[in-house]
C-alpha positions as CSV (number, residue, x, y, z in Angstrom):
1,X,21.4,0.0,-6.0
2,X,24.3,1.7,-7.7
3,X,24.3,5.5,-8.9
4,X,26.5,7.9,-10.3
5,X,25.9,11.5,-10.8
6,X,27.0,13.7,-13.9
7,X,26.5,17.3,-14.8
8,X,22.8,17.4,-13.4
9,X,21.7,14.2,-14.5
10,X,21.9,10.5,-12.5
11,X,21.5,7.4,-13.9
12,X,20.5,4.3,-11.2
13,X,21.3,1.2,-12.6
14,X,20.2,-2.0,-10.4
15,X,18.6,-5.2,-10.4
16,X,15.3,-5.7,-9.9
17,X,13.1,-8.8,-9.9
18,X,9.8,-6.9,-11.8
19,X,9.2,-5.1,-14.8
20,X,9.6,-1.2,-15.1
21,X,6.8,1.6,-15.6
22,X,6.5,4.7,-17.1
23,X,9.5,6.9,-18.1
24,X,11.9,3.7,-17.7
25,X,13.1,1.6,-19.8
26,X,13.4,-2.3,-18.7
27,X,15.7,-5.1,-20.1
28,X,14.9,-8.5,-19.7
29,X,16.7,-11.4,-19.6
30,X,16.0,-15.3,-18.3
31,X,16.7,-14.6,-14.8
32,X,16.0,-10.7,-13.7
33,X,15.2,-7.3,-15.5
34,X,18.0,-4.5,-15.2
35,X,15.7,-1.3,-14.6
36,X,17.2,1.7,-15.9
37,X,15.8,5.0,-14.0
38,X,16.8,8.2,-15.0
39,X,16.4,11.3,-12.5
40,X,16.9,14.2,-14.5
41,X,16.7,18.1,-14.7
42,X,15.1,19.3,-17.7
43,X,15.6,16.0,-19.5
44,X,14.3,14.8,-23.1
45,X,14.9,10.9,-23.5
46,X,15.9,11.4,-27.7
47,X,17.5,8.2,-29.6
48,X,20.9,9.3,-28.5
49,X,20.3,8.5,-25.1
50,X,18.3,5.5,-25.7
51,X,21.7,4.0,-27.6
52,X,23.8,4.9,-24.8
53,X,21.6,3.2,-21.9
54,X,21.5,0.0,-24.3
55,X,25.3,-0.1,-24.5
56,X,25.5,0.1,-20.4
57,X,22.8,-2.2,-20.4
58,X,24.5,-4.9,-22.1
59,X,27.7,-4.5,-19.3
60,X,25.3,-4.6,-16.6
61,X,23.6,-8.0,-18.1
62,X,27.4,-9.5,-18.4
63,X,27.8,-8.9,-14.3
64,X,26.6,-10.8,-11.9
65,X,22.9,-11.5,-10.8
66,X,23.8,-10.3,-7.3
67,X,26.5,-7.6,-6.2
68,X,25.8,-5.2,-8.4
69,X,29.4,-3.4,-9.7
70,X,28.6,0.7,-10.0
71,X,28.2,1.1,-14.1
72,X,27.9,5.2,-15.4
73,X,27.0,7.2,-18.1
74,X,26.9,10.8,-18.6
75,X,24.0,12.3,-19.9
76,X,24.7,16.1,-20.8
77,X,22.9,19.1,-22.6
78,X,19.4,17.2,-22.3
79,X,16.3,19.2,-21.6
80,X,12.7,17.9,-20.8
81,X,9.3,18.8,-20.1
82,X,6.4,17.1,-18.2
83,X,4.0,18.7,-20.7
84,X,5.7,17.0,-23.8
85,X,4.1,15.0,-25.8
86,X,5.9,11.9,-28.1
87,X,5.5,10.7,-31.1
88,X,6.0,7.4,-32.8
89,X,8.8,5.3,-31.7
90,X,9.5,7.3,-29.1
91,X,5.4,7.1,-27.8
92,X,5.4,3.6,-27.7
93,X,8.8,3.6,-25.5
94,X,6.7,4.7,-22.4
95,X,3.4,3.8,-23.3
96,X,1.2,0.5,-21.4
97,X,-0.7,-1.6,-23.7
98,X,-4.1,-3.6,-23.0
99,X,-5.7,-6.9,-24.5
100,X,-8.4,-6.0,-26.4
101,X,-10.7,-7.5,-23.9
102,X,-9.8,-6.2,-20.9
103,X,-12.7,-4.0,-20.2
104,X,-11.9,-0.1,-20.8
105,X,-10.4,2.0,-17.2
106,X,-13.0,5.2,-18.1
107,X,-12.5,8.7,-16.3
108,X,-15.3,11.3,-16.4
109,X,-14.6,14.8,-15.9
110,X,-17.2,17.3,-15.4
111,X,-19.4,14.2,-13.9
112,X,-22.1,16.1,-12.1
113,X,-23.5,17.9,-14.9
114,X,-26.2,16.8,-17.0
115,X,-24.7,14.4,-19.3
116,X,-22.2,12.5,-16.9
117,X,-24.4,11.1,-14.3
118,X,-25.9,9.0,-17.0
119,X,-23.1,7.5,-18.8
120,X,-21.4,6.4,-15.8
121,X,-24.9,4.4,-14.8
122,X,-24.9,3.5,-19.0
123,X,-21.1,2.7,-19.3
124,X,-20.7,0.7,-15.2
125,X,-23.7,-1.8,-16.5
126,X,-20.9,-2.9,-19.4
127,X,-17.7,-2.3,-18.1
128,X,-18.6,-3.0,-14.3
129,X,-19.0,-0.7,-11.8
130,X,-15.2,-0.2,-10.5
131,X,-14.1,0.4,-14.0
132,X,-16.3,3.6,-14.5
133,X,-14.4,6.8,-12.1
134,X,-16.5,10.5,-12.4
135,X,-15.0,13.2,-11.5
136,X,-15.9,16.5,-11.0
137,X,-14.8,19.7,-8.8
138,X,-17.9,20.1,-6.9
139,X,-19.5,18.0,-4.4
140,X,-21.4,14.9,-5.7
141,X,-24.9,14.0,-3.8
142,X,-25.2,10.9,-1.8
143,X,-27.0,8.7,-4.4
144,X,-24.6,9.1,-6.9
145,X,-21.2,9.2,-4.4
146,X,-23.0,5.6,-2.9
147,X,-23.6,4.4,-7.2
148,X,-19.8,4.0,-7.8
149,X,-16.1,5.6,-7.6
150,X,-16.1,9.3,-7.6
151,X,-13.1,11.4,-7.1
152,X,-12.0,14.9,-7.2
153,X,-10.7,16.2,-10.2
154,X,-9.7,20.0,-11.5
155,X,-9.2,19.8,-15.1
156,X,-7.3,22.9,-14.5
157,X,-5.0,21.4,-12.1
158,X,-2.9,18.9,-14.4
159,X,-0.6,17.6,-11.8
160,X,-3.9,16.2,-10.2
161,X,-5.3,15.0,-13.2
162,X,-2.2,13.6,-14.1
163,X,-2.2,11.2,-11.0
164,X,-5.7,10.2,-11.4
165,X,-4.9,9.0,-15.1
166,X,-1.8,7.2,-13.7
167,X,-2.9,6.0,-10.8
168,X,-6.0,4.2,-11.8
169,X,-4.6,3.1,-15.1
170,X,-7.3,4.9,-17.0
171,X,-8.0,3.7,-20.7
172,X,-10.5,5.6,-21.8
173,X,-11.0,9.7,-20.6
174,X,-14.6,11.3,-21.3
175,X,-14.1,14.8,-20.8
176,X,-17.7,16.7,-20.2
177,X,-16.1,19.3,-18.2
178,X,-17.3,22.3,-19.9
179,X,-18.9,26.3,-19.9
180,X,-22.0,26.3,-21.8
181,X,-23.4,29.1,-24.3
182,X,-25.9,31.2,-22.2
183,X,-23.5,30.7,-18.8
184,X,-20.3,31.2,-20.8
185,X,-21.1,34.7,-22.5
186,X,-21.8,35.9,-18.7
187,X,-18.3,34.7,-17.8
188,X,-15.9,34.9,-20.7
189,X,-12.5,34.3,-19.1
190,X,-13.6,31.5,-17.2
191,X,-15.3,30.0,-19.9
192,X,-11.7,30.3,-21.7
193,X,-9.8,29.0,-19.1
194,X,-12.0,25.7,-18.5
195,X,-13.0,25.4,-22.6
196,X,-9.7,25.8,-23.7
197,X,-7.3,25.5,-21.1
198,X,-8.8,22.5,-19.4
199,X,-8.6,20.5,-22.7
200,X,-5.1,21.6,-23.6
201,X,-4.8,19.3,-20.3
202,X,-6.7,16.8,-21.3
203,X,-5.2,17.0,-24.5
204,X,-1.6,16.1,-23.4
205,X,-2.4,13.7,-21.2
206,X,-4.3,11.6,-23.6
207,X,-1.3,11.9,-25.7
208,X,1.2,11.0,-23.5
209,X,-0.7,7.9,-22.0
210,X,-2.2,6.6,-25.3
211,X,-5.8,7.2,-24.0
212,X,-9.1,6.9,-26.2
213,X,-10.4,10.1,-26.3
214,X,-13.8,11.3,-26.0
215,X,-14.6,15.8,-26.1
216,X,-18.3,16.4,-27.2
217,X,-19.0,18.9,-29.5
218,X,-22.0,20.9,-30.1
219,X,-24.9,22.3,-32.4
220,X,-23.0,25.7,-31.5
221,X,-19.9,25.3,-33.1
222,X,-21.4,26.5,-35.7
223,X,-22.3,29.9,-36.7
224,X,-24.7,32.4,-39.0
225,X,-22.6,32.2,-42.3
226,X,-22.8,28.1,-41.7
227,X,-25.5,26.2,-43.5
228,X,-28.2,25.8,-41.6
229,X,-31.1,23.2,-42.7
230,X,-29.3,21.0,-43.1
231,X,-25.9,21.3,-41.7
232,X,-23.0,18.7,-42.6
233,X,-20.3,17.5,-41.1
234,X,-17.8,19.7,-43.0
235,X,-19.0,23.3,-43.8
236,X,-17.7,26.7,-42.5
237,X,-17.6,27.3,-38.9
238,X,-17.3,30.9,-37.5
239,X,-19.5,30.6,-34.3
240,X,-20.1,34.0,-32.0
241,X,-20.3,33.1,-28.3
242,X,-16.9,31.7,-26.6
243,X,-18.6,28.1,-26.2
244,X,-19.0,28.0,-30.1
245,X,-15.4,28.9,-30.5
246,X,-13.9,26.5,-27.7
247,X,-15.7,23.9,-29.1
248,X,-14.1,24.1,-32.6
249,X,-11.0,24.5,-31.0
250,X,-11.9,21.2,-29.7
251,X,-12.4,19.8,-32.7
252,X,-9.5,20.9,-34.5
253,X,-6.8,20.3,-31.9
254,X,-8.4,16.8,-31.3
255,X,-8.3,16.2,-35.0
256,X,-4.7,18.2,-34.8
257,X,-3.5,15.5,-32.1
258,X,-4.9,12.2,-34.0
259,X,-3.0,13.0,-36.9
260,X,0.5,14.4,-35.2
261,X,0.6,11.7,-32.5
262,X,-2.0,9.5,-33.4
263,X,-4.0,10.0,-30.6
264,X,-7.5,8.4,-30.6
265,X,-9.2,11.3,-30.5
266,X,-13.9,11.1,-31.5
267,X,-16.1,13.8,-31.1
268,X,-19.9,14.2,-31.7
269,X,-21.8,17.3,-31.9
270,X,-24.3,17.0,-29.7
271,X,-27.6,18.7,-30.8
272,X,-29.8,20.0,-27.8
273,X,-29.9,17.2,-24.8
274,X,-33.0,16.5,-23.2
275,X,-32.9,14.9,-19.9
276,X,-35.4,14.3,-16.7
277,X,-32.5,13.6,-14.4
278,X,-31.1,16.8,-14.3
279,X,-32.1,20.7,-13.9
280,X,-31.8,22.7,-17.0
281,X,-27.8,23.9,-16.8
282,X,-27.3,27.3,-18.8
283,X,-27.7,26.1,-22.4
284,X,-29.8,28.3,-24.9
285,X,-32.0,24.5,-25.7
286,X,-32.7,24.7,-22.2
287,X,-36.6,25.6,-22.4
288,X,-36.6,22.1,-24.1
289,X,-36.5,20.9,-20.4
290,X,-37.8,23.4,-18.7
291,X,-40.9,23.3,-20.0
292,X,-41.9,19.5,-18.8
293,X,-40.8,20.7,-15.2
294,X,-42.8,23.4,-15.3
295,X,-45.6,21.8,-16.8
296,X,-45.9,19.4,-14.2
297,X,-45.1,21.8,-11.4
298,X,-47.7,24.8,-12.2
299,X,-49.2,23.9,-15.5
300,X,-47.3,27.8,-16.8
301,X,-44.5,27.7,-18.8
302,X,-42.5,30.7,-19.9
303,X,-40.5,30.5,-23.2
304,X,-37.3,32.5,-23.7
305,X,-37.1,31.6,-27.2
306,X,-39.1,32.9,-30.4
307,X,-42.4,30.1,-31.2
308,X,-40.7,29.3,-34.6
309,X,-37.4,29.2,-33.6
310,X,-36.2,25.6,-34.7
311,X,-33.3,23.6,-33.5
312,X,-32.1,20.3,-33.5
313,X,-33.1,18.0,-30.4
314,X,-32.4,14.9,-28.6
315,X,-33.4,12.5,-25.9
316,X,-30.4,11.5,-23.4
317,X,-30.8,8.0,-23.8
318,X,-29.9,8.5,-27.5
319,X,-27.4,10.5,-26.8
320,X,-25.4,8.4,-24.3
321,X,-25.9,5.8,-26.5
322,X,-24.3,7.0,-29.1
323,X,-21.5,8.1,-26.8
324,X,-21.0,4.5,-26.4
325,X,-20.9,3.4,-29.7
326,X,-18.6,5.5,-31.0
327,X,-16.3,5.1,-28.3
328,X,-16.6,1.2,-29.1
329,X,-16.4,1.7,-33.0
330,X,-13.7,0.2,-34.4
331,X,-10.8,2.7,-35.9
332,X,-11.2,1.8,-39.4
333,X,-14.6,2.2,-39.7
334,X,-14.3,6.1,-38.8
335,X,-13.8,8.4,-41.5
336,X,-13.5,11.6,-39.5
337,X,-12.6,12.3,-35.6
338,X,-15.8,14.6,-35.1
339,X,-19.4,13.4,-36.3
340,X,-23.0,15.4,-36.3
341,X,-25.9,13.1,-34.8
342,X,-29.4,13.5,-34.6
343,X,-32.8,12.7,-33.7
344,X,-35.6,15.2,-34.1
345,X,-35.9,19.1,-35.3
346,X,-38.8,20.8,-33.5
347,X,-39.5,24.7,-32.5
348,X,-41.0,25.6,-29.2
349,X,-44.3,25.8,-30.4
350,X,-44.3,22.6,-32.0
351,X,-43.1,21.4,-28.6
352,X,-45.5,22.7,-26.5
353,X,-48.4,21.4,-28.8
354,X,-47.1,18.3,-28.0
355,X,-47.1,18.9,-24.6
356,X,-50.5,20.1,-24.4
357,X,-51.8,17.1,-26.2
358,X,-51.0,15.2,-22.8
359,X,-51.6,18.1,-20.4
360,X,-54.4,20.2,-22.2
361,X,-54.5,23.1,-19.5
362,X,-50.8,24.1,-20.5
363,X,-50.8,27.9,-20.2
364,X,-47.2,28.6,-22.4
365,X,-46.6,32.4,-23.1
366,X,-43.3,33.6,-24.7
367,X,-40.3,36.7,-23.1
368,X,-37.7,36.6,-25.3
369,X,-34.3,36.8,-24.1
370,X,-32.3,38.8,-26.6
371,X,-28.8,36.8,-26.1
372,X,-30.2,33.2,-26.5
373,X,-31.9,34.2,-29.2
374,X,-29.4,36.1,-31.2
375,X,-27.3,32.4,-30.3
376,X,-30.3,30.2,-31.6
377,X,-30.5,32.3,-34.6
378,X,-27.4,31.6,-35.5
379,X,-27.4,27.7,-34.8
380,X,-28.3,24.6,-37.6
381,X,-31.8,24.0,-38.1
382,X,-31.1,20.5,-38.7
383,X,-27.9,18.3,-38.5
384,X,-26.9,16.1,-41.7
385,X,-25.5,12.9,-39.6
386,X,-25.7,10.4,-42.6
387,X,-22.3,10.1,-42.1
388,X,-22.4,9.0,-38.7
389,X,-25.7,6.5,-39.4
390,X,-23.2,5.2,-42.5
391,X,-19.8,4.6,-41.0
392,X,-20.6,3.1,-37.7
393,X,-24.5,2.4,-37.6
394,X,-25.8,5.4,-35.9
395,X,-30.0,5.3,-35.5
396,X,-31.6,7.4,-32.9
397,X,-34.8,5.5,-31.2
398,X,-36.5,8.6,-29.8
399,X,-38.6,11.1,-31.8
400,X,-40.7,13.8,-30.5
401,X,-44.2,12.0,-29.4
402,X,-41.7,9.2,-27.7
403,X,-39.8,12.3,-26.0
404,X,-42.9,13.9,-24.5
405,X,-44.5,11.0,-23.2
406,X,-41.0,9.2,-21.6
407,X,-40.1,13.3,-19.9
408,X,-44.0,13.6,-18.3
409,X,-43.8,9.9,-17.1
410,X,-40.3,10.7,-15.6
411,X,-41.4,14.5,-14.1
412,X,-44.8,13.3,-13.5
413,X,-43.7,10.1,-11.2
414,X,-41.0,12.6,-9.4
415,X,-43.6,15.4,-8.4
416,X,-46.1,12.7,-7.2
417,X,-43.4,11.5,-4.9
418,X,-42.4,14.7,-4.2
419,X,-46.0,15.8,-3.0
420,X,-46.8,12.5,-1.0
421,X,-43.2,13.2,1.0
């Protein structure tokens, strides 16, 4: 290997029998690749440079294949960044492509909250098991660690998540890692640093490895001046809690990102997510699951929200599903980056009638906690997601008589095991 230094920059220059990765630039010919690596301070690979590596390139194809002679350039006044992000023909100059059908390389962050768990079980059954890495900061529990890869990630830390993009060769990033509403009024910054500065990670990232993009959205990116039965897809937005507002800072830098460096970013505003797998995580819907635990557990439930106070709903299944499709939706069917779904609209009441209808002795009484409230209150009704159901198919399967009686199977068969152990 030959190498000559100049004014803070080095340029190698040496023949090697395999093809380069990111950040270099490899030249083929029928009997070896000349590698070009540049090791640089503060260095910005613009056209310029790209012309003068070409014209030593085609010296170094004219010497021998063995016994390299020393070839140099001097690269002056060039700055880069880590954190930039390319556009056009300079994006594709680093960037790996994929055959169509290979199967997707998919990173979860925020795995070990409520919506993760599930899609990695959802996206491992199509993609395979090794193909499908969650992440998360905390520790996972034994079932899931035994179910499939699971790594460490800090979405904060972007060296780290960096490497994991890199080193696993990931396709496809779904980033769940988030604050929710009720958890992320009691902790503002922190809700700002992992809302907002976590996907300005993710963001760049994407961007600079040509990743499919996946950020969820939600029912509170809305606000009180937005319209709320229904709501569309493009109305004002002027949420009041910081979850709100990082969210449609999510929307709008994604969106920002698509059309300035044509990342694939798609979103989905999630409307409240009902699960059985998981404990209720901070979320003004959250009586929505609460009160099937609770039911089951000591026939009392406890309500936080006003009887009347209506919101739009959805079973897990639906909503992984339509994680998936949208993910799998091709580009030119999309007409926007960020889509409302749906499936139901129900208050509490209207809920727990439900409920009672399977367990009659259902005692539910009502405390109303000022903050969620004042947040419901200022949340859609009802979601308009024709668009959605028209540009790639969307159809929910779950209603509210389906939801009750799939959660009290679930909760039900849980506490009976539960009590027998």
């Amino acid at each position: 290997m030959c190498s000559a230094s100049c004014h803070g920059a080095r340029v190698l220059i040496g023949c090697r029998r395999r093809q380069g990765s990111i950040n270099t630039l490899t030249l083929h010919s029928s009997f070896f690749s000349c590698l070009y690596i540049c090791e640089v301070r503060k260095v910005n690979l613009s056209m310029p440079v790209v012309r003068a590596l070409s014209k030593v390139a085609k010296q170094a194809l004219l010497a021998p294949a063995c016994g390299c002679q020393p070839v140099t350039v001097a690269i002056r006044n060039i700055s880069f960044s880590p954190r930039q992000v390319t556009s056009g023909s300079d994006a594709s100059f680093h960037s790996v492509s994929f055959s169509e059908t290979d199967h997707p390389k998919v990173l979860i962050t925020g795995g070990l909250g409520q919506l993760g768990v599930g899609l990695a079980k959802l996206l491992r059954k199509r993609f395979g098991k090794n193909n499908v890495i969650l992440s998360d900061i905390r520790k996972p529990p034994s079932n899931v660690f035994h179910s499939g890869p699971f790594i460490y990630s800090d979405i904060l830390d972007y060296k780290n998540l960096r490497e994991i993009v890199v080193n696993n060769r990931i396709t496809w990033l779904v980033h769940y890692s988030a604050l929710l509403s009720a958890v992320g009024e009691a902790n503002v910054p922190l809700a700002r640093a992992v809302n907002i500065t976590g996907l300005h990670n993710i963001l760049d990232i994407a961007a600079e490895h040509g990743l499919r993009l996946f950020v969820p959205s939600t029912i509170g990116a809305f606000g009180p001046t937005s319209p709320r039965n229904p709501t569309p897809d493009l109305c004002v937005q002027r949420p009041r809690t910081i979850y709100g507002v990082s969210k449609v800072h999510a929307e709008l830098m994604g969106e920002y990102y698509h059309h300035r460096y044509g990342l694939d970013f798609r979103c989905l505003r999630y409307p409240g997510i009902i699960s059985a797998d998981s404990q209720p995580g901070g979320g003004t819907t959250d009586y929505a699951v609460q009160i099937f635990h609770d039911a089951v557990k000591t026939g009392k439930f406890e309500c936080n929200l006003k009887p009347d106070t209506r919101l739009p709903m959805m079973y897990i299944d639906d909503c992984l599903r339509a994680t998936l499709e949208v993910m799998e939706a091709p580009a030119e069917t999309l007409s926007m980056r960020t889509y409302n779904i749906n499936a139901m609209s129900f208050t509490p009441e209207e809920l727990a009638n439900e409920v009672q209808k399977q367990l009659p002795d259902l005692q539910v009484t009502y405390e109303i906690d000022s903050i969620r409230q004042g947040i419901a209150d200022s949340w859609p009704m009802n979601f308009d997601d024709s668009n959605a159901r028209n540009d790639w198919g969307w159809k929910h399967d779950y209603d509210l008589p389906e939801l009750v009686q799939t959660m009290l199977t679930f909760i039900g068969s849980d506490a009976r095991i539960a009590q027998a152990n």
